[in-house]
C-alpha positions as CSV (number, residue, x, y, z in Angstrom):
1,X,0.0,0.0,0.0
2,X,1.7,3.4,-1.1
3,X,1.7,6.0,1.8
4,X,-1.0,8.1,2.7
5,X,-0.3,12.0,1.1
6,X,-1.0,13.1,5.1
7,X,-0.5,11.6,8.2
8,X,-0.7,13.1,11.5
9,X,-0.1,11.1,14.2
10,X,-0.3,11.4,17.9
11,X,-0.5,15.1,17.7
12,X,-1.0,17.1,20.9
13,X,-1.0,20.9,21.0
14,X,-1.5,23.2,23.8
15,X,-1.3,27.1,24.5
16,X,0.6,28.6,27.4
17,X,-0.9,32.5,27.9
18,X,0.2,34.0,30.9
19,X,1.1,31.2,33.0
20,X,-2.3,28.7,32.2
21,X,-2.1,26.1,29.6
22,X,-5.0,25.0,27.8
23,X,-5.4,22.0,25.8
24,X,-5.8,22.8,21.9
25,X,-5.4,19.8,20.7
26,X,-5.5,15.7,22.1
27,X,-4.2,12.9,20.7
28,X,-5.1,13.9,16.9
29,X,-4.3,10.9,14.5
30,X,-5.8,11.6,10.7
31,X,-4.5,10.4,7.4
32,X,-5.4,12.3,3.9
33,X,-4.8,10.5,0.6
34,X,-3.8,11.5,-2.7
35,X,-7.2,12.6,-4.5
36,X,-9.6,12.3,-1.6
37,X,-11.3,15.6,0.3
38,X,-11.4,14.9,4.0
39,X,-13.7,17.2,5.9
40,X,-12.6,18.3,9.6
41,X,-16.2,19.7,11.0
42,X,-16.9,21.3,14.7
43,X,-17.9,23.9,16.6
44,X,-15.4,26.9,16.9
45,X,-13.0,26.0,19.4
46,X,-13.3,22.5,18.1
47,X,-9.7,22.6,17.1
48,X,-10.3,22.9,13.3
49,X,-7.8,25.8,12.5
50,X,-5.2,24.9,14.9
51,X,-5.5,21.7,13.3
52,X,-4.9,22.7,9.8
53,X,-2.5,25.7,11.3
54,X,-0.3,23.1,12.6
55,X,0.4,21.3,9.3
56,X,2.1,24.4,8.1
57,X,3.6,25.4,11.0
58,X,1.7,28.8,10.9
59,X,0.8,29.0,15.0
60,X,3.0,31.3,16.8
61,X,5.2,29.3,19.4
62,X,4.5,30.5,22.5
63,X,2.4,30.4,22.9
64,X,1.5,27.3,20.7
65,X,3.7,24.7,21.9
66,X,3.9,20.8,20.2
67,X,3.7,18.3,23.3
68,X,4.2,15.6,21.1
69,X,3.5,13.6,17.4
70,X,4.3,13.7,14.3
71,X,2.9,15.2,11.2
72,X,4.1,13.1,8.2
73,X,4.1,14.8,4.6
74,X,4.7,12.5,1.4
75,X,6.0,13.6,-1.9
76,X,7.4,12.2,-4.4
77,X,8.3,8.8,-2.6
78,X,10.1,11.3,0.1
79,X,8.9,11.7,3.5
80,X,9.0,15.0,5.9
81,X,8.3,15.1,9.8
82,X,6.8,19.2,9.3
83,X,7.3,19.0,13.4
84,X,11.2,18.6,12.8
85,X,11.6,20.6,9.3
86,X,14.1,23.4,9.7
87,X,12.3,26.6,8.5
88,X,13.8,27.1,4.9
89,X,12.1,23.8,4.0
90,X,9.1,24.4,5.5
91,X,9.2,27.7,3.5
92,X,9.7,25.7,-0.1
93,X,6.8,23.7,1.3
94,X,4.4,26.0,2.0
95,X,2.2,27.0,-1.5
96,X,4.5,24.6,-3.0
97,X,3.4,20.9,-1.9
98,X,0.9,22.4,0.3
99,X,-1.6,25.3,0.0
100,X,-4.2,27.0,2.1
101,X,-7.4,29.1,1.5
102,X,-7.9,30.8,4.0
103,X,-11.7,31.7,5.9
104,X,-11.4,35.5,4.9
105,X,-10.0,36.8,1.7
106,X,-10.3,40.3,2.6
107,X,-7.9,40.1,5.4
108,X,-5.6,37.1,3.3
109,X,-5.4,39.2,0.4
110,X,-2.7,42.5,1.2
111,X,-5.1,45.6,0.2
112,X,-1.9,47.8,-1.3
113,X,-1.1,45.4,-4.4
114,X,-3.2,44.2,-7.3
115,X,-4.8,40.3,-7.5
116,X,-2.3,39.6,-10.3
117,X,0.6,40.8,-8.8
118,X,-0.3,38.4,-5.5
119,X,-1.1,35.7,-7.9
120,X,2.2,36.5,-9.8
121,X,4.5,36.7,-6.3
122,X,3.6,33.4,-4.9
123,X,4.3,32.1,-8.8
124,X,7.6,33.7,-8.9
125,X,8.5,32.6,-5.6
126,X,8.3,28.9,-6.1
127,X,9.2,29.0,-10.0
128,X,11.8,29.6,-12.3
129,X,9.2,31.6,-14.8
130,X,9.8,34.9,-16.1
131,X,7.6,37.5,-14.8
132,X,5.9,38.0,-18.3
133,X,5.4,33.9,-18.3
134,X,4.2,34.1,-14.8
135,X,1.9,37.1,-15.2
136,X,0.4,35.0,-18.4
137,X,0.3,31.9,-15.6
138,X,-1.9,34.3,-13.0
139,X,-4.3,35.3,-16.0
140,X,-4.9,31.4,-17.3
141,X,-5.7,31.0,-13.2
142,X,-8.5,33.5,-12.8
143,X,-9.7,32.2,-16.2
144,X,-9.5,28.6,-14.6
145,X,-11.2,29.7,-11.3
146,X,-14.0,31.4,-13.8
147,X,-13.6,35.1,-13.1
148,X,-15.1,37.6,-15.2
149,X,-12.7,39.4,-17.4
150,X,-9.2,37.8,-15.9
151,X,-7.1,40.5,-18.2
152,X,-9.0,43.1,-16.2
153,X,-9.1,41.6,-12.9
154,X,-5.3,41.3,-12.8
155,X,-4.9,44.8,-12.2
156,X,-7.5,45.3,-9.5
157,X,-7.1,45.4,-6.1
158,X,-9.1,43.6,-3.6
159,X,-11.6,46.1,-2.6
160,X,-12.9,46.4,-5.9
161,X,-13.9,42.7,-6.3
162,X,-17.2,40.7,-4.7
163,X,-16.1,38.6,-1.6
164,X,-17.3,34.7,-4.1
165,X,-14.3,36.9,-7.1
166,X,-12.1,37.9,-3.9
167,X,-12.1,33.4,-3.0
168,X,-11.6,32.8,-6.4
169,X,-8.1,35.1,-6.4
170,X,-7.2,32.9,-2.8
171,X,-8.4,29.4,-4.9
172,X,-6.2,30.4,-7.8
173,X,-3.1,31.7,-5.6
174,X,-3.4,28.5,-3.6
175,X,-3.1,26.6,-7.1
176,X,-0.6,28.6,-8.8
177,X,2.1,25.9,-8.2
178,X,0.0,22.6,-8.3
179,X,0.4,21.5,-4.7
180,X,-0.3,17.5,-3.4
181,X,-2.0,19.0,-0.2
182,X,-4.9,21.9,-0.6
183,X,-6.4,22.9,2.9
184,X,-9.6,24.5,3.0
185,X,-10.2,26.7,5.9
186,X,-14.0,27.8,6.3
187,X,-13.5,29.1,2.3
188,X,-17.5,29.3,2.1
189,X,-18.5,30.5,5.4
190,X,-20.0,34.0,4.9
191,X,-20.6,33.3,0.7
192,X,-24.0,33.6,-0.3
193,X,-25.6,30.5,-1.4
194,X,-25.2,30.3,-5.3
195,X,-21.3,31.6,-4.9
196,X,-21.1,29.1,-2.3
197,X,-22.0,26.3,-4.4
198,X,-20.0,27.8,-7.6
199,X,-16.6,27.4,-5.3
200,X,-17.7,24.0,-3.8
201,X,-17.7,22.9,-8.1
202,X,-14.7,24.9,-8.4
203,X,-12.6,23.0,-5.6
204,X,-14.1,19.4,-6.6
205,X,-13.3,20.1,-10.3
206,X,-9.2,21.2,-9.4
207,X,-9.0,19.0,-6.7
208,X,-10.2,15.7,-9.3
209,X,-7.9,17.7,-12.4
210,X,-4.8,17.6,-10.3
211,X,-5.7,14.2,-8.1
212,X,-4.7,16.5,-5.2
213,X,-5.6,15.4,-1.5
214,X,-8.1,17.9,0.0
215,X,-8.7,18.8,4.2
216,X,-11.7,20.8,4.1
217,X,-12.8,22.7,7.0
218,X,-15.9,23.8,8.1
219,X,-18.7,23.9,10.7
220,X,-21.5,23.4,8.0
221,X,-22.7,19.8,7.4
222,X,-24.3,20.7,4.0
223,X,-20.8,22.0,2.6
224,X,-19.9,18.1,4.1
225,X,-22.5,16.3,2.0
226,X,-21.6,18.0,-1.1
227,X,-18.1,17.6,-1.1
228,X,-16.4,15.5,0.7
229,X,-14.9,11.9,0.7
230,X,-14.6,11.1,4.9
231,X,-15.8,13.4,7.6
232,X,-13.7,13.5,11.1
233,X,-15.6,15.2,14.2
234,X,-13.4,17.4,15.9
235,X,-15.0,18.1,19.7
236,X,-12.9,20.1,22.7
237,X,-9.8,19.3,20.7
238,X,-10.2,15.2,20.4
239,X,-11.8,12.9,17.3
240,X,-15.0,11.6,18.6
241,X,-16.3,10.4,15.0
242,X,-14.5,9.4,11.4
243,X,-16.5,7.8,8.4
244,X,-17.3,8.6,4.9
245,X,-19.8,11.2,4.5
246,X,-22.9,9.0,3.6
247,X,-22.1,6.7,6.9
248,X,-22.0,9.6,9.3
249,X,-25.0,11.3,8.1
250,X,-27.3,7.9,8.1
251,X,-25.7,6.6,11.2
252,X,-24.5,8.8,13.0
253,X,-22.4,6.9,16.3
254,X,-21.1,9.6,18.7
255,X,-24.1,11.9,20.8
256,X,-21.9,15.2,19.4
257,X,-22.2,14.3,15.8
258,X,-26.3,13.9,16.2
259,X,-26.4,17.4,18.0
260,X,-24.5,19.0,14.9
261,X,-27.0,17.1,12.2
262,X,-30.2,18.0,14.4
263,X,-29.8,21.9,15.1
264,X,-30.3,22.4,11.7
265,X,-32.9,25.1,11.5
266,X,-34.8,23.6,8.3
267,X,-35.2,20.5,10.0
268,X,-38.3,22.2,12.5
269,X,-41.0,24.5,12.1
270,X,-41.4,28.2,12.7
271,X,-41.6,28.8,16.5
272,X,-39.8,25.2,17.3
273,X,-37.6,25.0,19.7
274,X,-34.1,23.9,17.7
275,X,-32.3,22.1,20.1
276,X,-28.3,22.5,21.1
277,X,-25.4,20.5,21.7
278,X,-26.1,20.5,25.6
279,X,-28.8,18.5,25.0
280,X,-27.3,16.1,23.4
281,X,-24.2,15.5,25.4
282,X,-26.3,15.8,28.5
283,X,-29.2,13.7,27.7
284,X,-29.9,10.6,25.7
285,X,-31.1,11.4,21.2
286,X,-34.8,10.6,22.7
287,X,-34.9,12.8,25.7
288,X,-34.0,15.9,23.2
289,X,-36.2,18.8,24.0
290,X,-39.3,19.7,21.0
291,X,-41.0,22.0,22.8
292,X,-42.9,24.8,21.1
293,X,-42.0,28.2,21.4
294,X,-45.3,29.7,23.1
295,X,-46.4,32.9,21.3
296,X,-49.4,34.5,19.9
297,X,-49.3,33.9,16.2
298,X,-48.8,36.8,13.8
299,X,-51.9,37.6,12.1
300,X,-51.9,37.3,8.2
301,X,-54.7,39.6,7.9
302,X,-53.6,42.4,6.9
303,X,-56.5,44.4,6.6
304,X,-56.5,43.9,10.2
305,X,-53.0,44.9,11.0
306,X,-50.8,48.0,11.3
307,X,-48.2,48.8,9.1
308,X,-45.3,50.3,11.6
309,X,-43.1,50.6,8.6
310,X,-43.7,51.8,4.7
311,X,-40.9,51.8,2.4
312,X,-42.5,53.8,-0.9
313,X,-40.4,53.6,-4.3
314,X,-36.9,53.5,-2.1
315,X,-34.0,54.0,-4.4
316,X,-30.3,54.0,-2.9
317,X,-27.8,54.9,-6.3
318,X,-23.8,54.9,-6.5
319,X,-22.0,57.0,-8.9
320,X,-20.2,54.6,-10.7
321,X,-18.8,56.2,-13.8
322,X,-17.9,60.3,-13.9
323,X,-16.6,62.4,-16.3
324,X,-13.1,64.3,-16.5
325,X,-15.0,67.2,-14.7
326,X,-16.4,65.1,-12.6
327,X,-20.4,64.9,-13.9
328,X,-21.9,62.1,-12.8
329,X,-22.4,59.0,-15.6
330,X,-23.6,56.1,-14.8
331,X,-25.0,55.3,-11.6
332,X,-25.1,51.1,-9.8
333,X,-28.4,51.2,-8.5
334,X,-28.0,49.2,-4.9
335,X,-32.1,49.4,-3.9
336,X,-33.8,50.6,-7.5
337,X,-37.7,51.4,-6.6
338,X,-38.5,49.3,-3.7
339,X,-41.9,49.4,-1.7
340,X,-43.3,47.0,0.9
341,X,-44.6,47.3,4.1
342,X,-43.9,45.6,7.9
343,X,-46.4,45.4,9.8
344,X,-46.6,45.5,13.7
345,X,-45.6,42.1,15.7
346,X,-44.1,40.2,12.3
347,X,-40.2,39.1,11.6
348,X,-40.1,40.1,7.8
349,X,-37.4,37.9,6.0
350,X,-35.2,39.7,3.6
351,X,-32.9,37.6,1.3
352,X,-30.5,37.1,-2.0
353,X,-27.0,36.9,-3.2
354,X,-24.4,38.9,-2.0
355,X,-24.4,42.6,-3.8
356,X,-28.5,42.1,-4.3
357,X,-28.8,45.6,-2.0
358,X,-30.2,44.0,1.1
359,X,-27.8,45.0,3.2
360,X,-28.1,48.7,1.7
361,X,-31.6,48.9,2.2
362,X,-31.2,48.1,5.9
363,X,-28.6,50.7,6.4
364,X,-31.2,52.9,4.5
365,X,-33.9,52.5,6.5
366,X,-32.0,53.4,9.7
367,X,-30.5,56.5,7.3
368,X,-27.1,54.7,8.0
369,X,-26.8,55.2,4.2
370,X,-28.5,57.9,2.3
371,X,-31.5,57.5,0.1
372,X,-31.6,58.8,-3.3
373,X,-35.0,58.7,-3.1
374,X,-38.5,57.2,-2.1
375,X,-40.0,57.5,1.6
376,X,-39.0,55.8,4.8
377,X,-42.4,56.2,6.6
378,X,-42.0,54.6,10.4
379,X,-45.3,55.1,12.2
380,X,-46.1,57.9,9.8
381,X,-43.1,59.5,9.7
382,X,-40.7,59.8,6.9
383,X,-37.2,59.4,8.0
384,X,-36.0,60.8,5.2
385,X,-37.3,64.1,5.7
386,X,-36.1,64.1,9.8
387,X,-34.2,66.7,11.1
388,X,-31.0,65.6,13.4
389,X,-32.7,65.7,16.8
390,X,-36.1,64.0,16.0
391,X,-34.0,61.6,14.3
392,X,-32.1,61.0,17.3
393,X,-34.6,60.8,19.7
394,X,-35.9,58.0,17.4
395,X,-32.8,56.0,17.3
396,X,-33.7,54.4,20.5
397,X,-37.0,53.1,18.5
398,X,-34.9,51.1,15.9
399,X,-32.1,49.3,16.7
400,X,-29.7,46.7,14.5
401,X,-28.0,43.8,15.4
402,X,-24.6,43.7,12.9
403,X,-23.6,40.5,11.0
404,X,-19.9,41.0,12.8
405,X,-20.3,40.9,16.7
406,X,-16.0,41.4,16.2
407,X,-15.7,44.5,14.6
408,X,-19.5,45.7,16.3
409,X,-17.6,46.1,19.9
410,X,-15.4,48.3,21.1
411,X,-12.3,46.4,22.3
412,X,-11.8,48.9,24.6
413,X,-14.7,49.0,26.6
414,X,-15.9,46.3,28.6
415,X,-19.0,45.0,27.7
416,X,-21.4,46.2,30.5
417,X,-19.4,50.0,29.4
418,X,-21.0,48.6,25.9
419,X,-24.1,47.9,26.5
420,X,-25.3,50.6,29.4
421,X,-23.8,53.6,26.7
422,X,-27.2,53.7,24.8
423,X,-29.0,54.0,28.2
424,X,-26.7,56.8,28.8
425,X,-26.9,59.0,25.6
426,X,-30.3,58.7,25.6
427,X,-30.7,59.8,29.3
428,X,-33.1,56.7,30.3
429,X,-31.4,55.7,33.6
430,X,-30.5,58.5,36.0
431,X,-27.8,56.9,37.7
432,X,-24.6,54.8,36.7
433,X,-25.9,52.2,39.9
434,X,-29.0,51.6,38.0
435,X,-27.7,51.4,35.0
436,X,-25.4,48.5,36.1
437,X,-28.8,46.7,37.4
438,X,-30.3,46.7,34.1
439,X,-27.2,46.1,32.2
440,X,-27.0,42.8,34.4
441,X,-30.4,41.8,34.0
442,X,-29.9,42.2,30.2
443,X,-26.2,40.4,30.7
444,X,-29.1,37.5,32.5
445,X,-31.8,37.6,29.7
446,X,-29.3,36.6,26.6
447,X,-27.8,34.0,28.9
448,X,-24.8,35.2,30.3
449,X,-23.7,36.2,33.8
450,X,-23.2,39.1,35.8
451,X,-19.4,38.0,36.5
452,X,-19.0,38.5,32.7
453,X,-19.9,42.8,33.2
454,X,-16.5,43.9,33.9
455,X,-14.5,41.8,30.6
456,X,-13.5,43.1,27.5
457,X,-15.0,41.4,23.8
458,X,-11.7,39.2,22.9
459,X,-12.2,37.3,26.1
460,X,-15.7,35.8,25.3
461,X,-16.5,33.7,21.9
462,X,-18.4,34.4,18.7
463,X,-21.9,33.6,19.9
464,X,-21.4,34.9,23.2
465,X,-20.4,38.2,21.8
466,X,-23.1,38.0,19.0
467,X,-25.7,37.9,22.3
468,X,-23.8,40.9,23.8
469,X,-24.8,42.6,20.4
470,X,-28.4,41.8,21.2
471,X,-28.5,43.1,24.8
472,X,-26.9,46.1,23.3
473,X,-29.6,46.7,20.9
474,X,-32.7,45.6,23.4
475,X,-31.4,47.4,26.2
476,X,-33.4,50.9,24.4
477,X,-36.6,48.1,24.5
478,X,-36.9,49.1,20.4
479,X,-40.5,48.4,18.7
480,X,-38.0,48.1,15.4
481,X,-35.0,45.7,15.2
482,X,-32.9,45.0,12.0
483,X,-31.0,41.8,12.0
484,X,-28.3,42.0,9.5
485,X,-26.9,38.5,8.5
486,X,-26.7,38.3,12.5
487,X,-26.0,35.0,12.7
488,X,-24.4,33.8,9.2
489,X,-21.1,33.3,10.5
490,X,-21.8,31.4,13.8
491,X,-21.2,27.3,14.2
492,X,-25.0,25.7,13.4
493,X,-25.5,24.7,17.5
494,X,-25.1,28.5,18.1
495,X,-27.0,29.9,15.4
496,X,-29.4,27.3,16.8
497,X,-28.7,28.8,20.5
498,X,-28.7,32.5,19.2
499,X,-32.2,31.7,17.3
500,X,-33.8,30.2,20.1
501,X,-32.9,33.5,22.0
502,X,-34.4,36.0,19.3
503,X,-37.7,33.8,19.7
504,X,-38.1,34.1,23.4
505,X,-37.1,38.0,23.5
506,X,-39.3,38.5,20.4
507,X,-42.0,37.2,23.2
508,X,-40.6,39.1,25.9
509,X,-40.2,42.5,24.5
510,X,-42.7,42.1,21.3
511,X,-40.9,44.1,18.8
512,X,-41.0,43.8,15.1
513,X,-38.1,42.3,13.2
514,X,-36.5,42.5,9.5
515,X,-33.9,39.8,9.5
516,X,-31.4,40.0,6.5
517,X,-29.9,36.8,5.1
518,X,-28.3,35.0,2.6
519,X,-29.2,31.6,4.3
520,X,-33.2,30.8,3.0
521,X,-33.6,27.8,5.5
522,X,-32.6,30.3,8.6
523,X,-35.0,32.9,6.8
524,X,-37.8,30.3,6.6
525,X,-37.3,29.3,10.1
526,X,-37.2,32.5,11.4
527,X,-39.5,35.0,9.3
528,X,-43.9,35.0,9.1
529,X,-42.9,36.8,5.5
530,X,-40.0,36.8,2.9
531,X,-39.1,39.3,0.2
532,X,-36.6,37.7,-2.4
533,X,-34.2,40.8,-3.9
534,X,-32.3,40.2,-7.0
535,X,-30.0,43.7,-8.5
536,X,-31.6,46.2,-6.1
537,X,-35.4,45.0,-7.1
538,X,-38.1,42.8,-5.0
539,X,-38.0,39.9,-6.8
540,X,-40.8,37.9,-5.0
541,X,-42.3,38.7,-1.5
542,X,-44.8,36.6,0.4
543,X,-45.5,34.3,3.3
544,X,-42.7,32.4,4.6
545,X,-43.3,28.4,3.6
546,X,-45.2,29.4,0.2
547,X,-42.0,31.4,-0.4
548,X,-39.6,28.2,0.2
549,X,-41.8,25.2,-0.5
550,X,-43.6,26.5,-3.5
551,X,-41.3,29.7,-5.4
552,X,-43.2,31.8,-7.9
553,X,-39.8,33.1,-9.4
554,X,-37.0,31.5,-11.4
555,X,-34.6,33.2,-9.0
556,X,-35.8,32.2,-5.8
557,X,-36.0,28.8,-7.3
558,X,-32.3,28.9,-7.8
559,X,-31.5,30.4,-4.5
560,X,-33.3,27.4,-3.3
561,X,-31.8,24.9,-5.5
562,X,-28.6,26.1,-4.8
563,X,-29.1,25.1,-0.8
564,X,-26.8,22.1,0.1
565,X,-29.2,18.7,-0.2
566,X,-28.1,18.3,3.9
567,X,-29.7,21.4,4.7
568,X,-32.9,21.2,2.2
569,X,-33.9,18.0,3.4
């Protein structure tokens, strides 16, 4: 039997920060072979990334530090302990024999130089090409990888491409020098749908063209289904499950790997309970919670109901193209004549692809982003026509909930600082005790503790900081809240956690919701009615299951198709 491309052995990693060690990693043996994509799936924390960091030798050390194993690479009949390579192999190595993707190309890719010229470096680097045979190499890539226009696109720099075109430079980087060993780290995470599935084909199609051996990681189980080979289940830094895909999602062994297969939101109904890995871990499959979320239904009569908000012929236009003397062109039209209403008490569900102006019309609607024009009318009042201090006194009315809980938090406040500062501007609570008291009953209502009032944002984890976000946003009780892709990036137990929560403080504090997304399941789940956008236009609106189970438009229906079979099922 030749040997497997991969093979880590043994491998223990743990992190020493001031003193305390914490286990990263136990006892981690894997193999990956020559034309097979493994998948490495878990929550974050899981040990995914220092898993696939550690193969490259890209963790800092300290405060990483290798306990013990081995990580065996083999190439061309030659085999390399990357543990005990001295660093100028390792550097031949890395992009050469193995390459990475990494989860976020806007921070992978360096904002001062072109794609091409990135492209062209790593090509140069590991070649003996010419740079005019190298910058010819870099265009044949993007035209590989499918971008529009690759001539063109070679000169741009990363700001001025889509985040599916911005993965598609990273995919093409990482193949520039046609390594044994590609590793796949969250590439799809915050990609809409239809890009998401475009780089899924694109990786299966190089991976199969170069018989490369593929570690794919991810915390979505529907990426798993559609592309890989064998599935290991990373939990609290040990393997508690490896089989091939269609094994572990039939027969599914270990308590962890049912919880990540069952808090899948399209798997319940609107106003079910999802359940969580806790319940899993702590109880038996059977003994999982299906409670129903107790709430008055939303009335579909809407004859009968109130509209709080009326968007009329909104239009929100870029200049795009100008003149030497600087006269406007061309315009991109982000929202291009949009009217609906949301009516008092409902969670309206707004979705499409990346760039379809969603997101814009949010910002819009909060006057985040200027209108071009239309009316905004909230409770009867157009926002549009505001001035500064009735505006502001309103701001404590409408509230949003940001897709990145990272960049929506000061790092140098400490969270209970965060959250009581809206109570202060808006003069709500006369004294700083008080404010403390509601701050921790917030702290209390989004499940966390009063201990955690005095820490900064990098010491608490992505769902714990996305439920700061919310008891940032709730602590003004708003009648209006705007979730924007809130919980897109977040591991599928806590977007199932982080779900549950918006349910029960939706029943608490009876506000009205618009919740943006690219995910339609989570929209389904989550929404009484959904407007599909597509280019800045409503595409189809209605209610939330005729929407999914039964689309009037050819778009929608290719959103929907587009959803991994894992999750439509």
């Amino acid at each position: 039997m030749p040997s497997p491309l991969l093979e880590i052995k043994d491998l223990c990693v743990d992190f020493v920060v001031n003193g305390h060690t914490s286990g990263a990693l136990r006892n981690i043996h894997l193999t990956v072979n020559r034309g097979e994509i493994v998948a490495i799936v878990g929550e974050s924390g899981s040990g995914k990334s220092v898993t696939s960091l550690s193969i490259l030798q890209l963790l800092p050390s300290p405060p990483a530090i290798y306990r013990h194993g081995e990580i065996l690479l083999t190439t061309d009949d030659t085999t390399i302990d990357l543990l005990q390579a001295p660093a100028q192999q390792l550097q031949r190595i890395r992009g050469n024999d193995v390459a990475m993707i990494f989860q976020e190309p806007m921070s992978s890719l360096n904002p001062v130089f072109t794609c091409g010229y990135q492209v062209m470096e790593a090509i140069l680097l590991h070649s003996a090409l010419s740079r005019t045979d190298a910058k010819q190499r870099a265009i044949a890539l993007f035209e590989k990888v499918q971008l529009p226009d690759p001539a063109s696109i070679f000169y741009r720099y990363p700001h001025q491409l889509s985040g599916g075109q911005k993965q598609r430079v990273m995919i093409a980087m990482a193949m520039s020098c046609e390594p044994s060993l590609l590793i796949c780290d969250e590439p799809t995470t915050a990609l809409d749908v239809t890009v998401q599935q475009n780089i899924l084909r694109l990786i299966k199609a190089l991976q199969q063209q170069n018989n490369m051996g593929v570690i794919f990681i991810t915390h979505d189980l529907g990426v798993v289904a559609e592309i890989a080979d064998r599935v290991i289940v990373l939990y609290k830094g040990q393997i508690v499950e490896e089989n091939t895909t269609e094994q572990l999602f039939t027969h599914p062994k270990h308590p962890y790997t049912r919880a990540l297969l069952a808090c899948r939101p399209a798997l319940y109904q609107k106003g079910q309970r999802l359940p969580v890995v806790a319940d899993f871990i702590e109880k038996s499959i059977d003994d999982r919670p299906q409670t129903i979320v107790s709430k008055q239904p939303w009335s579909m009569d809407h004859g009968l109901s109130t509209a709080l908000l009326s968007i009329q012929n909104l239009k929100v236009y870029y200049p795009s193209a100008k003149t030497f003397l600087g006269k406007v062109k061309n315009y991109t039209k982000a929202v291009d004549d949009v009217s609906f209403e949301v009516y008092e008490g409902e969670t309206l569900g707004l979705v499409g692809e990346s760039g379809c102006g969603k997101s814009t019309l949010g910002r819009a609607i909060l006057q985040l982003t200027g209108a071009t024009g239309g009316k905004i009318l909230y409770k009867g009042e157009d926002l549009l026509y505001m001035n500064t201090s009735r505006l502001r006194a309103l701001r404590k009315d409408i509230q949003i909930i940001f897709q990145d809980p990272y960049s929506s938090l000061n790092p140098r406040m400490t969270i209970g600082d965060a959250i009581a500062e809206p109570l202060r501007v808006h003069g709500l609570v006369s004294t700083a005790a008080k404010r403390k008291e509601r701050v921790i009953a917030l702290l209390e209502q989004v499940g966390l503790q009063a201990v955690h009032y005095h820490r900064y944002p990098h010491e608490f984890s992505g769902g714990q900081r996305q439920r700061i976000v919310i008891a940032r946003a709730l602590a003004l009780e708003p009648s209006f809240i705007i979730c924007d892709e809130s919980v897109s990036a977040l591991d599928v137990s806590v977007q199932a956690q982080v779900l549950n929560l918006l349910n029960d403080l939706k029943q608490s504090f009876g506000f009205t919701a618009i919740f943006i997304s690219h995910d339609l399941s989570v929209v389904r789940y989550i929404s009484d009615r959904i407007i599909v956008m597509n280019k800045g236009k409503i595409e189809e609106m209605g209610e939330a299951e005729q929407v999914y189970n039964h689309p009037a438009s050819a778009y929608t229906k290719k959103l929907i198709a587009s959803i991994p079979k894992a999750i439509s099922q």
